[in-house]
C-alpha positions in Angstrom: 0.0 0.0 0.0 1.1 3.7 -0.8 1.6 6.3 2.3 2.1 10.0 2.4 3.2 11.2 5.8 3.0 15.1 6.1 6.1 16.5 8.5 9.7 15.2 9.7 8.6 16.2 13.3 8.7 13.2 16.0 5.1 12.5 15.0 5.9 11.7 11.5 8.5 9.8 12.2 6.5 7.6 14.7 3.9 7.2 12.1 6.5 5.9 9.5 7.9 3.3 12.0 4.1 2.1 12.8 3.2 1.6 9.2 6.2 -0.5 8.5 5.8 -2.4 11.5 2.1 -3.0 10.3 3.3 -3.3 6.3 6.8 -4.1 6.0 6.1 -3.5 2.3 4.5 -0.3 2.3 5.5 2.9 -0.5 6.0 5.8 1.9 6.2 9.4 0.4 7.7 11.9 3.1 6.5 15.9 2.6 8.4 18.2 4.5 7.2 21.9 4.0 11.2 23.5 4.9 14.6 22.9 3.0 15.6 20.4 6.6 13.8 17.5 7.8 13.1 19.0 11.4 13.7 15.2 12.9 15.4 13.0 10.9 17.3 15.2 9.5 
């Protein structure tokens, strides 16, 4: 399944980890509105 998580904070980062915990397959798009991931950077 395809994912688009909105923000690099802590909570999109959580929310990547839970999706490939629950779909180890999953297409994840990440959409950060600044030049630097604010988390993961």
């Amino acid at each position: 399944m395809k994912y688009a998580v909105v923000g690099t904070s802590h909570f999109g980062y959580e929310a990547v980890q839970t999706l490939l915990k629950q779909d180890p397959n999953a297409e994840i798009h990440l959409y950060e509105a600044g030049a630097e991931s604010s988390f993961m950077g």
